[in-house]
DOVO-134668 format. One line per field, with one value per residue (C-alpha): x, y, z; residue number from 0. Coordinates in Angstrom, 3 decimals, decimal comma, always signed. Example, Ala and Ser with C-alpha at 12.3 -4.5 7.8 and 13.67 -1.06 7.14 Angstrom:
// DOVO-134668
x = c(+12,300 / +13,670)
y = c(-4,500 / -1,060)
z = c(+7,800 / +7,140)
num = c(0 / 1)
//
This chain:
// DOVO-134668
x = c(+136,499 / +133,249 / +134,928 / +136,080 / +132,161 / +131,290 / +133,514 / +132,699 / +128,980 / +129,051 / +131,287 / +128,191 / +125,872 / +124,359 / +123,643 / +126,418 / +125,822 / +124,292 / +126,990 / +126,658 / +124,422 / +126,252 / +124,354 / +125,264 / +125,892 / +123,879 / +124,363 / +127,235 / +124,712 / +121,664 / +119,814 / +118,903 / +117,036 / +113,655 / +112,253 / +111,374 / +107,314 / +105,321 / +101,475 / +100,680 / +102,284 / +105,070 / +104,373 / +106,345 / +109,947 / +109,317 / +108,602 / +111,471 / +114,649 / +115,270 / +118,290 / +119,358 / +119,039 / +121,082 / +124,118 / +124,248 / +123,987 / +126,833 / +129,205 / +128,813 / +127,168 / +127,090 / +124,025 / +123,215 / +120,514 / +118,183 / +117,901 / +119,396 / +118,904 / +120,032 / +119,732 / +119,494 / +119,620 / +117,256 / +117,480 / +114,558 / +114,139 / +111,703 / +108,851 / +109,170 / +111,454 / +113,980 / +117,266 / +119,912 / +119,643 / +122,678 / +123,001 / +124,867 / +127,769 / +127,205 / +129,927 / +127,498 / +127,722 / +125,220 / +123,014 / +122,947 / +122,458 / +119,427 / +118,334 / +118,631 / +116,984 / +114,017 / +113,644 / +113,698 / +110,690 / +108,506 / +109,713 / +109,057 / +106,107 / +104,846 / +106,776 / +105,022 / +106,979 / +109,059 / +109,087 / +112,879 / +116,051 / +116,489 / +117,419 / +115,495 / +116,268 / +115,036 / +115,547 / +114,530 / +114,669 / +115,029 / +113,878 / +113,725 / +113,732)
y = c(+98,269 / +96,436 / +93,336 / +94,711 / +95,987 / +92,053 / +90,863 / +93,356 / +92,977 / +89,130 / +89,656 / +91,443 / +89,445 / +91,996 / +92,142 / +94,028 / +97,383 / +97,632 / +98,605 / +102,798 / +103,367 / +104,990 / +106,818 / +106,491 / +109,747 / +110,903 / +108,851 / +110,736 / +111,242 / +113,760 / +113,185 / +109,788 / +109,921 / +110,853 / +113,950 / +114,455 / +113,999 / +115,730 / +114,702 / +118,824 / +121,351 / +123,174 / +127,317 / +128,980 / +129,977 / +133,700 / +135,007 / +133,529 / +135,051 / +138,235 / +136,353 / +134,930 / +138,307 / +139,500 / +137,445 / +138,280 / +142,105 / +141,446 / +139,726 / +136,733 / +134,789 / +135,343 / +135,003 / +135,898 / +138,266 / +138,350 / +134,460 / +131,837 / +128,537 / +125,372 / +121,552 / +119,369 / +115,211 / +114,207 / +111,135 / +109,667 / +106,528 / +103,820 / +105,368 / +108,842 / +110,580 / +112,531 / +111,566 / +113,827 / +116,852 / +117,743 / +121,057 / +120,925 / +123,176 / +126,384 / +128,242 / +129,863 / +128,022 / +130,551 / +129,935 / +126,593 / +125,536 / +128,041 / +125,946 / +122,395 / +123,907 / +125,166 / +122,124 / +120,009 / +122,080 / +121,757 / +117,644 / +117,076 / +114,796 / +115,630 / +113,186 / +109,790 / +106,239 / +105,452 / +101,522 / +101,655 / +104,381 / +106,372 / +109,407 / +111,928 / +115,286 / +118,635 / +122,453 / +125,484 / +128,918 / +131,885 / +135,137 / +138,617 / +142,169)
z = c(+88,431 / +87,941 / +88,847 / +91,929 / +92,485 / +91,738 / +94,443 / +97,198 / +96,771 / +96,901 / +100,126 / +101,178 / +99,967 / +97,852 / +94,480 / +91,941 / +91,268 / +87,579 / +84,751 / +83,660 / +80,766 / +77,799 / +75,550 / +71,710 / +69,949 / +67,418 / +63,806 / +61,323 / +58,841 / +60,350 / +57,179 / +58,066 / +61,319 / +61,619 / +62,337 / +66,151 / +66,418 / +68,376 / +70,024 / +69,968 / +67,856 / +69,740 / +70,506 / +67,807 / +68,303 / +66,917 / +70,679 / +72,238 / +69,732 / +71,706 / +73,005 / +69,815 / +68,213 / +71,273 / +70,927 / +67,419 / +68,204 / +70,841 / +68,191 / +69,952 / +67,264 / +63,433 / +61,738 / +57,469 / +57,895 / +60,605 / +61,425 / +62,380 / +62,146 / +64,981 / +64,285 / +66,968 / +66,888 / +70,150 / +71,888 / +73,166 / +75,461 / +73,985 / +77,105 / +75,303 / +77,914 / +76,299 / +77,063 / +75,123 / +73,120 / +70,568 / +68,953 / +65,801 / +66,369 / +64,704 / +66,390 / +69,450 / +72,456 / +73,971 / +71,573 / +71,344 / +74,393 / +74,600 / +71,548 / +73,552 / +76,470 / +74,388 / +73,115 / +75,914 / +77,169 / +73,934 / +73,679 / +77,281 / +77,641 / +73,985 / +71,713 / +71,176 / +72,648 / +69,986 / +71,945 / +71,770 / +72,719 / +69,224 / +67,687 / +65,975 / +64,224 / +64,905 / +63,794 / +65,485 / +63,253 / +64,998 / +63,096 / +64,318 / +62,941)
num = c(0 / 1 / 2 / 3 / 4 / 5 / 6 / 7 / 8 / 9 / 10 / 11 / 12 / 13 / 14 / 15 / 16 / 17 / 18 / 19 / 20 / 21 / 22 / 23 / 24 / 25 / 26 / 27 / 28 / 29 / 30 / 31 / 32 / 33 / 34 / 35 / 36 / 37 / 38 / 39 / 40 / 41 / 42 / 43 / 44 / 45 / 46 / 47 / 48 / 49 / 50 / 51 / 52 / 53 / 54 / 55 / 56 / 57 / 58 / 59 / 60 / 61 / 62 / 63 / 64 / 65 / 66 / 67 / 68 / 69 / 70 / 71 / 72 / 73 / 74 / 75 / 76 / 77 / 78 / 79 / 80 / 81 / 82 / 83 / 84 / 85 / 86 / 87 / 88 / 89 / 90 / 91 / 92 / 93 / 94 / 95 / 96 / 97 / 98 / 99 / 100 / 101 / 102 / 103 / 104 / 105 / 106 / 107 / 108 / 109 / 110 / 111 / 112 / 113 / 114 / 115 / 116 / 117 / 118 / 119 / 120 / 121 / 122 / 123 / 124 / 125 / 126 / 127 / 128)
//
């Protein structure tokens, strides 16, 4: 296909469309990247787990107590914009996706150029009563 691109844009006289960017996934092993930095400390999650404590509730989710706990691996582009967010799979898509999307608000433009693509890890703990 991207030869096909090559040929039709020289027929134009235009330069070839650039190639897609994949994104790697996260590395097998969590343990071994970094933990996500952040300029200012992110609010605490405490105020946000009505929904968490919700889906539990519901049956939705399952949860040992009254917490519960998502890892994420976060990619972030060497000028600091987060690219990908990855829940681990903890069996609650609800919930982790609420997870990704709270993070990508406390990441967003607080997380230091790293000066190249990479992957970081991160954990948000959701507690309630």
């Amino acid at each position: 296909m991207n030869a096909l691109l090559t040929i039709m844009a020289a027929l134009q006289g235009a330069a070839p469309a650039p190639a897609p960017v994949v994104l790697a996934l996260p590395p097998a092993d969590w343990s071994a990247m970094p933990e996500l930095p952040f300029r200012r400390r992110p609010p605490a999650v405490s105020g946000l787990s009505a929904y968490v404590r919700d889906e539990v509730r519901d049956g939705r989710c399952a949860a040992e107590g009254q917490a519960l706990r998502v890892d994420l691996a976060v990619h972030v582009a060497g000028n600091g914009q987060i690219r990908r967010i990855r829940p681990r799979a903890i069996n609650c898509p609800t919930v982790e996706q609420y997870a990704s999307g709270l993070m990508l608000r406390m990441a967003r433009s607080n997380v230091p150029p790293p000066g190249e693509d990479r992957w970081y890890r991160a954990t948000l703990l959701f507690t309630w009563r």
